[in-house]
C-alpha positions in Angstrom: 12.7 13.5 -4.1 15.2 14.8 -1.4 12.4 16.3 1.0 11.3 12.6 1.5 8.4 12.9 -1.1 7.5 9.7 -3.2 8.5 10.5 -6.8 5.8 8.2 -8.8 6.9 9.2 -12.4 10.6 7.3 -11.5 8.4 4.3 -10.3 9.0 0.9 -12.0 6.4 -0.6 -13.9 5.5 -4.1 -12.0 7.1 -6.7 -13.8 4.7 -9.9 -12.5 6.0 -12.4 -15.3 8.9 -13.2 -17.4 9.3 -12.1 -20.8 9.5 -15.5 -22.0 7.7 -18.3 -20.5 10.0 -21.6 -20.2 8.5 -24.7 -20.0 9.2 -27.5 -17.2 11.5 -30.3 -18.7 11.2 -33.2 -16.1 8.8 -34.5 -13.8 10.3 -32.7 -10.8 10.2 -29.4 -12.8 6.6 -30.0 -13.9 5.5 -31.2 -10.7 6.4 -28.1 -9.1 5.3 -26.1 -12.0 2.0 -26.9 -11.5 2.5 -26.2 -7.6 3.6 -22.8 -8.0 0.2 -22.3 -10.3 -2.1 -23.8 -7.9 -0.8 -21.8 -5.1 -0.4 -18.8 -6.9 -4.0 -19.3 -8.7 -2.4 -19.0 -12.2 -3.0 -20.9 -15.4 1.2 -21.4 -15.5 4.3 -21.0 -14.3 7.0 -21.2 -16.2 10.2 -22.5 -14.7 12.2 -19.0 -15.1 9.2 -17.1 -13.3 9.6 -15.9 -9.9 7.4 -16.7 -7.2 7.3 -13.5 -5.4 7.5 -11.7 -9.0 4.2 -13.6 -9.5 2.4 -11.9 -6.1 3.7 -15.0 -3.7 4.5 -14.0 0.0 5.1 -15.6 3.1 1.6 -17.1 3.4 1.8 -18.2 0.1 5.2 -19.6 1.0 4.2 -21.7 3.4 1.5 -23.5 2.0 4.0 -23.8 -1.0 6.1 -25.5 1.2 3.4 -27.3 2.4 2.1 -29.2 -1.0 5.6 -30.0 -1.8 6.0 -32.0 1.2 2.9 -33.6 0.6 3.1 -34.2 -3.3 7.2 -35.0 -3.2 7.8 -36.0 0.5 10.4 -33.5 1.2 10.7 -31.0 3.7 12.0 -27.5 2.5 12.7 -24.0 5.1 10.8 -21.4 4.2 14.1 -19.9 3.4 14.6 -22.0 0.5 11.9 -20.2 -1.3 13.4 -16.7 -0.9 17.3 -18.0 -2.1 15.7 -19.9 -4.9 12.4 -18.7 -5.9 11.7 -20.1 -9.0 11.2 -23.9 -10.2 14.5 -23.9 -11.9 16.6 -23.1 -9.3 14.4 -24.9 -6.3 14.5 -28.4 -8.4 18.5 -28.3 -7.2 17.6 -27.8 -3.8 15.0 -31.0 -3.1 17.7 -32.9 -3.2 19.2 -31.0 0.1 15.7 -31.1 1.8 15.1 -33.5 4.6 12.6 -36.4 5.0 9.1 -34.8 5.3 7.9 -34.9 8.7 5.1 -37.0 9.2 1.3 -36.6 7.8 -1.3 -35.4 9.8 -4.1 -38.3 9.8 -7.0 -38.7 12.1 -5.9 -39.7 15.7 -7.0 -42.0 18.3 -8.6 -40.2 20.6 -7.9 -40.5 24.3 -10.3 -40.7 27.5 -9.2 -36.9 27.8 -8.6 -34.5 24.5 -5.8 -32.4 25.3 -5.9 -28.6 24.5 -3.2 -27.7 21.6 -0.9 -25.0 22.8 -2.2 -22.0 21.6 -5.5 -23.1 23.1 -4.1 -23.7 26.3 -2.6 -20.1 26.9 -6.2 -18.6 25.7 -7.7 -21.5 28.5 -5.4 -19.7 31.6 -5.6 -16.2 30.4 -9.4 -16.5 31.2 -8.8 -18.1 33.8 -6.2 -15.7 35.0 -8.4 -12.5 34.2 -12.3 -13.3 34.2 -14.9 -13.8 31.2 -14.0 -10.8 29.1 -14.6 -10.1 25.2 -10.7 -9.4 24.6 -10.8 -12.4 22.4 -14.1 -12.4 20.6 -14.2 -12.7 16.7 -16.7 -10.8 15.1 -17.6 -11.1 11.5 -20.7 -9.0 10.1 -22.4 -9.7 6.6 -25.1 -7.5 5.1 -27.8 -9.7 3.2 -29.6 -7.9 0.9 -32.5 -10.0 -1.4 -34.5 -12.3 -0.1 -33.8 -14.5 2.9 -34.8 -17.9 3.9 -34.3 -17.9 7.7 -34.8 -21.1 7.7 -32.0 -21.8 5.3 -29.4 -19.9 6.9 -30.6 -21.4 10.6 -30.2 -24.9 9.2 -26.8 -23.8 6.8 -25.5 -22.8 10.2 -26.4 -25.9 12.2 -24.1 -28.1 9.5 -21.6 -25.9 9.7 -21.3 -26.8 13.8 -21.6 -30.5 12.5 -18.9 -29.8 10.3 -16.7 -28.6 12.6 -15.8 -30.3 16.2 -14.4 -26.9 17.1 -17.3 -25.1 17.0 -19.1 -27.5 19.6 -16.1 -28.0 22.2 -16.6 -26.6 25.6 -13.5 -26.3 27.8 -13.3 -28.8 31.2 -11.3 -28.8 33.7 -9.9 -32.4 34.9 -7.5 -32.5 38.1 -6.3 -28.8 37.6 -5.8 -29.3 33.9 -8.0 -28.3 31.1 -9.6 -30.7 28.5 -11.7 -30.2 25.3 -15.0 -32.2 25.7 -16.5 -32.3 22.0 -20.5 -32.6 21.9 -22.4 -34.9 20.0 -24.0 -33.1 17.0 -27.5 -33.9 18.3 -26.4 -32.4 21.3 -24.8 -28.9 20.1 -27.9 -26.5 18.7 -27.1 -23.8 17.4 -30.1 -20.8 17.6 -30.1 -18.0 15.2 -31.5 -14.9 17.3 -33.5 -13.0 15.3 -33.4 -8.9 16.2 -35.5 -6.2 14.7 -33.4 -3.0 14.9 -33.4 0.6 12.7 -30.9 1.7 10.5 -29.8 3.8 13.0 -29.5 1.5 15.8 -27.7 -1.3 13.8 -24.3 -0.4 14.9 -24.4 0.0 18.5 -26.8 -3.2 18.4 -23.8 -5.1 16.5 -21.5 -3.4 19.1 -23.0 -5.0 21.9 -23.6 -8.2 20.5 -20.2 -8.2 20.2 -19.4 -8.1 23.4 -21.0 -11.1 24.5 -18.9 -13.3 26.4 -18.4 -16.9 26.4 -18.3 -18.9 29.4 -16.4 -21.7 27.9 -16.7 -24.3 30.2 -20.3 -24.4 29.2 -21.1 -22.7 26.2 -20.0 -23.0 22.3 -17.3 -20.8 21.3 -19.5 -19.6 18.5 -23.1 -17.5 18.2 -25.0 -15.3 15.5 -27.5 -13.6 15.6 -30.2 -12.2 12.4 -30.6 -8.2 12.7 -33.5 -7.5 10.4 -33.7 -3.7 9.1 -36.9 -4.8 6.4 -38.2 -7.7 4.3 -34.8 -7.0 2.0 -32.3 -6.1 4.2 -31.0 -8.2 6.9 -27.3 -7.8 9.1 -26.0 -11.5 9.8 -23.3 -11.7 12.8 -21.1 -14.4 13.6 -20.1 -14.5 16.7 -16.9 -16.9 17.3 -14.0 -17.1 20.3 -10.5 -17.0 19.3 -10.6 -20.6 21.5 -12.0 -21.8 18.3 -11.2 -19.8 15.7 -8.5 -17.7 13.7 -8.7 -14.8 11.4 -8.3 -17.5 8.5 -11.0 -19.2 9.6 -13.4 -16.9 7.8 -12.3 -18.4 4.3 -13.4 -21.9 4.8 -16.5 -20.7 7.3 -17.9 -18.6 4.0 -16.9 -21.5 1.6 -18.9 -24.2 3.8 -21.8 -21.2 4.3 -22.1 -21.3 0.7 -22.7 -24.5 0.1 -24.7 -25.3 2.9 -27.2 -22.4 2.3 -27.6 -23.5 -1.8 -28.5 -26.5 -0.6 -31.0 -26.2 2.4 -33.0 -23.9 -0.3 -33.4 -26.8 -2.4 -34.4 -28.8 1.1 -31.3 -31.0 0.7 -28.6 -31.5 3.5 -25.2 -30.1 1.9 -22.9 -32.7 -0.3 -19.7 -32.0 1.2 -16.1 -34.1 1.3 -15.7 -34.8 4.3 -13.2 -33.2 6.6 -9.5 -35.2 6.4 -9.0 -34.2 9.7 -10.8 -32.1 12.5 -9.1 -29.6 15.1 -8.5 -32.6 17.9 -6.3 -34.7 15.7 -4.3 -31.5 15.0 -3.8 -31.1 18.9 -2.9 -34.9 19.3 -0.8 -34.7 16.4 1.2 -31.5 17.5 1.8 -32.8 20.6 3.5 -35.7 19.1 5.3 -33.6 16.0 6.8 -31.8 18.7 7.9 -34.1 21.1 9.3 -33.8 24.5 11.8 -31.2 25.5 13.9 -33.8 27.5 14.8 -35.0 24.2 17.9 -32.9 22.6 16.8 -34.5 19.5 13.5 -33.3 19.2 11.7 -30.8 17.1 10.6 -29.0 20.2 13.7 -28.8 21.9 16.2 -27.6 18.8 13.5 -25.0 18.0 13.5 -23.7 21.5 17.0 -23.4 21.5 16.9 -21.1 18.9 14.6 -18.9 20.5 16.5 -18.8 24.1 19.2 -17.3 22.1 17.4 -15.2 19.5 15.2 -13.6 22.6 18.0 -13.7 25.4 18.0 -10.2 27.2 15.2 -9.3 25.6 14.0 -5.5 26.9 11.0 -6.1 29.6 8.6 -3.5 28.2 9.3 -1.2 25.2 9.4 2.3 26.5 6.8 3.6 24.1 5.6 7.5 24.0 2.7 7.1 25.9 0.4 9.8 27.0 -0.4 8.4 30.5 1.8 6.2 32.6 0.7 2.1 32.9 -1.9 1.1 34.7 -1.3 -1.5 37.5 -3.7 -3.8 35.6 -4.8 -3.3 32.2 -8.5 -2.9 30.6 -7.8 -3.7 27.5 -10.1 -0.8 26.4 -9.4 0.3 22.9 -9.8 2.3 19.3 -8.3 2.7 15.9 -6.8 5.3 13.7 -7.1 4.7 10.1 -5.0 6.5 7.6 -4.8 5.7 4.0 -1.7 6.3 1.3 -1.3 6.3 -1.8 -1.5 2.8 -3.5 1.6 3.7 -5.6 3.4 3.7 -2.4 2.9 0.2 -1.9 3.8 -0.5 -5.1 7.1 1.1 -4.1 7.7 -0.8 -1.3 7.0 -4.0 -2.9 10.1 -3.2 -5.9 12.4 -2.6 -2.7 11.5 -5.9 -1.4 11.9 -7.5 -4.2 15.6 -5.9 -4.9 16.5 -7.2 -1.4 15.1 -10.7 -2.1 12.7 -9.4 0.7 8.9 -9.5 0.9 6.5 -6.4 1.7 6.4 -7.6 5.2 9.7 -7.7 5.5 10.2 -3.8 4.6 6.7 -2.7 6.8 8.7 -4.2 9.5 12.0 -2.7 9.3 10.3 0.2 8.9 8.2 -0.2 12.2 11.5 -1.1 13.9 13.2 2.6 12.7 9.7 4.4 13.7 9.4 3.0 17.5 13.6 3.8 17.9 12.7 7.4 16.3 9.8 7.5 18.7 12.0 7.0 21.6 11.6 3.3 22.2 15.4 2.6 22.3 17.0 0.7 19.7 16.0 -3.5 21.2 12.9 -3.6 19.5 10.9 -6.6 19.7 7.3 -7.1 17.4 5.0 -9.9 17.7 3.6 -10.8 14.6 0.9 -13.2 13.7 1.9 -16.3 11.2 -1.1 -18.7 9.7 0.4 -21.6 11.6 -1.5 -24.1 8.9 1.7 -25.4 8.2 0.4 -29.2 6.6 -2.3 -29.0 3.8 -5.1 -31.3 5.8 -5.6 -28.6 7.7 -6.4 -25.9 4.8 -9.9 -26.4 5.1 -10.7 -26.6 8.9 -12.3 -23.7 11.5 -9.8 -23.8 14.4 -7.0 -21.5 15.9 -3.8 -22.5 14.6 -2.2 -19.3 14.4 0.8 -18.7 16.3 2.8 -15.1 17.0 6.6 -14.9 16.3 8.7 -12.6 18.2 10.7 -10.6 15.5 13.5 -9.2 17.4 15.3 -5.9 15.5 18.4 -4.2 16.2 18.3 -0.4 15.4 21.3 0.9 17.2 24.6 2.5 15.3 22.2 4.1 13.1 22.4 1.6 10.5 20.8 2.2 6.6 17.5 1.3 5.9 18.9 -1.6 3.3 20.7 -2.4 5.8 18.0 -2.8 8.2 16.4 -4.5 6.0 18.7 -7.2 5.0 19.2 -7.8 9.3 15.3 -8.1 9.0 14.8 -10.3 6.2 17.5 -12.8 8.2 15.3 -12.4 11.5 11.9 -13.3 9.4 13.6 -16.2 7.8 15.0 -17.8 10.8 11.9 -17.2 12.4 9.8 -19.0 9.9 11.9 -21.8 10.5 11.4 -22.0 13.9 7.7 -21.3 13.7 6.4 -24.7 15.3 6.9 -23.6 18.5 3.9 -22.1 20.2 4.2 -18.7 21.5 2.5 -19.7 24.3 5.3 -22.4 24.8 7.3 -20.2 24.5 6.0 -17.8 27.5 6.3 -20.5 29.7 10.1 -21.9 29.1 11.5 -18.0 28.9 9.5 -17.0 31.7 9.8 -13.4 31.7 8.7 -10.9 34.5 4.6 -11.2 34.6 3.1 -8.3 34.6 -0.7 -7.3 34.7 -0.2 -4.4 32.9 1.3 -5.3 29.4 1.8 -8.2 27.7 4.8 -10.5 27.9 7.8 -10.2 25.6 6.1 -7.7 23.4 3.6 -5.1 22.9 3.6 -3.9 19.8 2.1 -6.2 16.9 2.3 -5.6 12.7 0.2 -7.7 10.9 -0.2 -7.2 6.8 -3.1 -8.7 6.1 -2.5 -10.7 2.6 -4.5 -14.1 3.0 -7.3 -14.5 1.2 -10.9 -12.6 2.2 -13.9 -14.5 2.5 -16.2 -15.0 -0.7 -20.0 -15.9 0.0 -22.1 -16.8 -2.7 -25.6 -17.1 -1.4 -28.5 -17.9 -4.0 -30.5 -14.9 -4.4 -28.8 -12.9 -1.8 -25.7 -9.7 -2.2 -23.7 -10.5 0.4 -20.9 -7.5 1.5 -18.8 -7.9 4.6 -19.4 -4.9 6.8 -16.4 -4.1 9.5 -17.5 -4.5 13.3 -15.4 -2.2 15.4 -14.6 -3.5 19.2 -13.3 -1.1 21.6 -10.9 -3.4 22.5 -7.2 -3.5 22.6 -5.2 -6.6 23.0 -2.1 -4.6 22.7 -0.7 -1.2 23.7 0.1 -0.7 19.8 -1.2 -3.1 16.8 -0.2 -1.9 13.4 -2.2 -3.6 10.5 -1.8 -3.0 7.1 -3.9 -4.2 4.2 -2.8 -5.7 1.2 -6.0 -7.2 -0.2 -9.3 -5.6 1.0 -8.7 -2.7 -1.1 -6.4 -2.7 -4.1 -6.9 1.3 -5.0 -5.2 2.2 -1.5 -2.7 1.2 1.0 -4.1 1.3 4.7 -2.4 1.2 7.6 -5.1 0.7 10.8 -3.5 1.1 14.1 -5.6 0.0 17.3 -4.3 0.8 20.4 -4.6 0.8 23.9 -7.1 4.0 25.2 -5.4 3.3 28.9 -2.1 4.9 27.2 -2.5 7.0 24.1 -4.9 10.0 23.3 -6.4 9.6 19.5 -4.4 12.6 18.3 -1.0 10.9 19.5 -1.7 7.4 17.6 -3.0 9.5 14.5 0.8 11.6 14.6 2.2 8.5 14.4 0.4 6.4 12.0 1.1 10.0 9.7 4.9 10.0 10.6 5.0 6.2 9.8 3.5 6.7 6.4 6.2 9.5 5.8 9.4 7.4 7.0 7.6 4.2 4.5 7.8 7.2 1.5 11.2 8.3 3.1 12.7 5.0 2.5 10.9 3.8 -0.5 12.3 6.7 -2.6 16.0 6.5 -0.4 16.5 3.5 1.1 20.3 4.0 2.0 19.8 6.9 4.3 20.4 6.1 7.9 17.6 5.7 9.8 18.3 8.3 12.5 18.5 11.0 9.5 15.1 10.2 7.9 12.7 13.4 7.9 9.7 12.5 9.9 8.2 15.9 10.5 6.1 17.7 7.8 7.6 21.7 6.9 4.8 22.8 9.0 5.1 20.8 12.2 8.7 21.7 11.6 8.1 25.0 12.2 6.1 25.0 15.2 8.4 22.4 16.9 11.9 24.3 16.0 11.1 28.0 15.8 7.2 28.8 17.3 7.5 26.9 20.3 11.4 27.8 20.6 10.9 30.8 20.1 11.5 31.9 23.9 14.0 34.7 23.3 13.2 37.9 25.2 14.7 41.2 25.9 16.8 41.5 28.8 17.9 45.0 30.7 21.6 45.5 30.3 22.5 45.7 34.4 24.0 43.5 37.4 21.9 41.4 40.0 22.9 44.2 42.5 21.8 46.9 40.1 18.6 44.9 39.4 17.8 44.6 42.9 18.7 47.8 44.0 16.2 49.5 41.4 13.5 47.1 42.9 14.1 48.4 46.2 14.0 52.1 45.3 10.7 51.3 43.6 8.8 49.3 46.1 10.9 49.9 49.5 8.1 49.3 52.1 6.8 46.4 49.7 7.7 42.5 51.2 10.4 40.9 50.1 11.1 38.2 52.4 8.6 36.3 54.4 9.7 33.6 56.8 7.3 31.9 58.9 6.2 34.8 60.9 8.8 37.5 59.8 8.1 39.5 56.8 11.4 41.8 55.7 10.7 44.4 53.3 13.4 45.2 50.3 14.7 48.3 52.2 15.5 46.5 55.5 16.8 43.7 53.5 19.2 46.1 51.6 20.4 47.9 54.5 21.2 44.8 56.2 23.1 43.3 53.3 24.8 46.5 52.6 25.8 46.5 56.3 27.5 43.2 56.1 29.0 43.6 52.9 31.1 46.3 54.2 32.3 44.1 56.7 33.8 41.7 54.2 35.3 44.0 51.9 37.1 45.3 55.5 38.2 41.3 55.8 39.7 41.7 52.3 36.7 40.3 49.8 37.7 41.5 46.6 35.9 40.8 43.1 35.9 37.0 42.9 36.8 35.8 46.1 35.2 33.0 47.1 33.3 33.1 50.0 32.0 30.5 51.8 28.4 30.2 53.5 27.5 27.2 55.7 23.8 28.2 57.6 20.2 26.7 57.1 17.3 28.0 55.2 16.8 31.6 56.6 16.6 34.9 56.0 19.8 35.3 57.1 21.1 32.9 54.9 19.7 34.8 51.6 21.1 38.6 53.5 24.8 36.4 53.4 24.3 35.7 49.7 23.5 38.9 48.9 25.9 40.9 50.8 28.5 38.0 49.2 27.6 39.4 45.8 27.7 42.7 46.7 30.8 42.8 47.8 32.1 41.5 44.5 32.8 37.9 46.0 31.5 34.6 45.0 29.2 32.8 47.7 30.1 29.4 47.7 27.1 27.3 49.4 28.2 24.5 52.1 
């Protein structure tokens, strides 16, 4: 509607197939036919059908791009997807791909195990700012049924088997730091058992929480069994981001599953192996990337790219903070939640796809135009998150392989929001490309201007959170993941928005930094954000500058109440004005300087005295006259006797 308002009768229907389904006609079409399906979790794809028509996104995109290289030893941009985005018209562009790069296989492992980059960064940050819980991952699971605690404590101990990230502590060797992977037999892992109320649960999962790891000797990973009664048990995993990513959860749960199943039965689990495990990553990346000396490398044409792409980048977004920035920051911090309509997403997601966009794309133009609007100028860089599980060996490992892109967006000349858009969608592309490069690398070769009291390059995250959620299947158990809430911060803003967790609304979570914002402030803003995503979902070719972020009400207190300063005014001159004071309140003070106190009668008489001096030195109405004397009485009798005397003082 023109106010703004989301019109959800002129909404499309989603159209998430074609009409008619076309079959694949060669091996290359079939092949990646059955691709699109298995990454898609369809029973078919025809060769007409679109992947993003089909619910496909960036994630999906990637490990698309991913079992293509392995299954037809290619290597395709990201990009290619979004130009071509069905089978037929991708089958054209193998042929322009380059040589895939090489697999990831188990490594030979060194005297020393190398950090990867992302871990390396997370190594020095605590070494840089102490033992904190900044970077814990919590992840909470209400068991209801019975429960064999002996299971689960023996489920869990495979799990660390399992995984060599889950039993690395973090060395130091000649000033650098080294993983140092324990032997199975010698990483236990102990299930703490707690008895706690109903009542108590949250603030006991609140400070379990907070524990924090001393990595150098401890597991990055710990749980612990809250039981409420014989049916009712709260399990909390415990794991450091060191170790771990937010797509960790999905293989953790898978492995739970299977582990637990089979310890009832007394049996150890029947697992595949692992292909790889998190070491042979960091050996392999190290070698994938190469050295920067070499012009040729992946490591050095990818940081090129982002030298320009982030060159003059703004030191610290000027946000609309409440409070000025500390010198060092606590990291203290809470969350807004606010929930739309889920039509509006569906919205959003038909603009996307008219762009040959994806959701993301749109929630981050859209952030872009907010933070200008907000008064953060119009250079507005956003860190976002990406899975970083670029090859397919890695699908089913526990480890931290995500990696944040700086999406860099220019909002100045008041530009459309389609046309935003399409500068975005470019941004996101080229991005994707480039995504091999840690951002911790990257830190470290652009160097900017440290600061202990935000974090480098940006400070405002978006994250839409479309991978897949954990699913636990626990014999005789209901298992429902409950959300543990941190009052933490990494970042002075952190916009999340959820595209999977609950499919009858569209939530958008902000979490931001309490050393900054008040709640009321973030909970305006995650409300005006929600109204410019309507705004532009219903108009998406009005400038950006002239989208309506203001309710009618707030209107009115901000433009008329609170402007509303006119008063009346007596129709007379300053001398007539003063002159009534004086015959009111003669003997009352009216000037006090240091020990001299002149009341308005004195003060008239003198000022009348000396204006009739200068109109007898010919000061007519408007002369300028000039006064050149320091803070007196004197000086405010000149002034005075200046204006009486129908001149105009003219201070020196």
């Amino acid at each position: 509607t023109p106010n703004g308002k989301l019109d959800r009768r002129a909404l499309p229907a989603p159209d998430f197939a074609s009409a008619h389904y076309r079959a694949p006609r060669t091996p290359q079409e079939q092949t990646l036919a059955e691709l699109f399906a298995e990454v898609l979790g369809l029973p078919r794809v025809g060769i007409d059908d679109s992947f993003f028509d089909l619910g496909g996104h960036s994630l999906l995109a990637t490990r698309l791009m991913s079992r293509i290289r392995t299954a037809l030893n290619v290597e395709l941009a990201i990009r290619t997807l979004f130009e071509a985005p069905t089978v037929a018209g991708l089958v054209p562009r193998l042929a322009q791909g380059t040589t895939a790069r090489p697999p990831l296989l188990p490594q030979p492992r060194p005297g020393t195990l190398p950090l990867s980059f992302a871990q390396r960064r997370m190594w020095f940050i605590q070494q840089y700012e102490g033992v904190s819980a900044t970077y814990n991952m919590p992840f909470a699971l209400r068991l209801s049924g019975v429960l064999d605690k002996r299971a689960l404590q023996a489920a869990l101990q495979d799990i660390l088997v399992r995984h060599e990230s889950l039993r690395t502590v973090f060395i130091e060797i000649d000033g650098m730091p080294a993983q140092r992977i324990l032997a199975a037999k010698d990483a236990s892992f102990v299930l703490e058992t707690v008895e706690v109320s109903t009542q108590a649960l949250p603030f006991a999962l609140s400070e379990a929480a907070m524990h924090t790891f001393d990595l150098s000797k401890e597991i990055p990973i710990r749980a612990w069994l809250f039981r409420l009664n014989a049916q009712e048990h709260m399990l909390l995993v415990l794991m450091h981001h060191i170790a771990s990513d937010g797509w960790s959860f999905v293989p953790l749960a898978r492995d739970l599953n299977t582990a637990y199943a089979a310890r009832l039965q007394g049996q150890a689990p029947d697992w595949d192996p692992l292909p790889v495990q998190y070491a042979d990553y960091a050996l392999w990346q190290q070698d994938l990337l190469g050295r920067e000396e070499d012009p040729n490398s992946l490591i050095a044409q990818q940081l090129a790219y982002w030298r320009q792409a982030l060159a003059g980048l703004p030191q610290r977004l000027e946000l609309p903070t409440d409070r000025p920035y500390p010198l060092v920051a606590s990291y203290r911090g809470a969350r807004v939640v606010r929930h739309a309509d889920v039509t509006l997403r569906a919205a959003l997601q038909a603009l996307a796809h008219e762009q040959q966009a994806s959701l993301f794309m749109v929630l981050q133009a859209a952030l872009a135009s907010l933070l200008t609007r907000m008064g953060a100028g119009t250079d507005i860089p956003v860190g976002s998150p990406i899975a970083g599980r670029t090859v397919e060996a890695v699908d089913d490992l526990v480890g931290f392989f995500v990696n944040t892109l700086v999406l860099r967006t220019d909002t100045s000349r008041n530009p459309s929001f389609r046309a935003l858009l399409r500068q975005v969608r470019e941004t996101c592309l080229a991005a994707y490309t480039h995504q091999d490069v840690q951002f911790e690398r990257l830190v470290e070769v652009l160097n900017p201007v440290r600061s202990t009291s935000h974090h480098p390059l940006f400070q405002v995250t978006l994250t839409l959170q479309n991978n897949a959620s954990p699913q636990f299947d626990l014999p005789g158990l209901r298992a429902c993941v409950q959300d543990v809430e941190l009052p933490i911060a990494q970042f002075d803003l952190a916009f999340y928005f959820d595209d999977v967790l609950n499919p009858d609304k569209f939530t958008v979570t902000i979490e931001y930094a309490t050393d900054l914002f008040d709640h009321d402030t973030v909970d305006k803003l995650a409300q005006r954000f929600i109204r410019l995503l309507e705004a532009v979902a219903q108009y998406p070719d009005q400038p950006i500058n002239n989208i309506e972020l203001l309710e009618a009400a707030e209107r009115q207190q901000l433009l008329v109440e609170w402007n509303a300063t006119e008063r009346a005014m007596p129709e007379a001159t300053l001398v007539q004005l003063f002159e009534t004071q004086c015959a009111q309140t003669p003997d009352a003070p009216a000037l006090i300087f240091d020990d001299q106190v002149i009341s308005y009668a004195a003060l008239n008489a003198q000022a009348n005295r000396l204006a009739h001096r200068l109109i007898g030195q010919g000061v007519v109405a408007d002369t300028p006259v000039a006064i050149l004397m320091q803070r007196s009485p004197q000086c405010v009798i000149a002034t005075l006797a200046v204006v009486k005397a129908g001149g105009a003082y003219v201070p020196l």
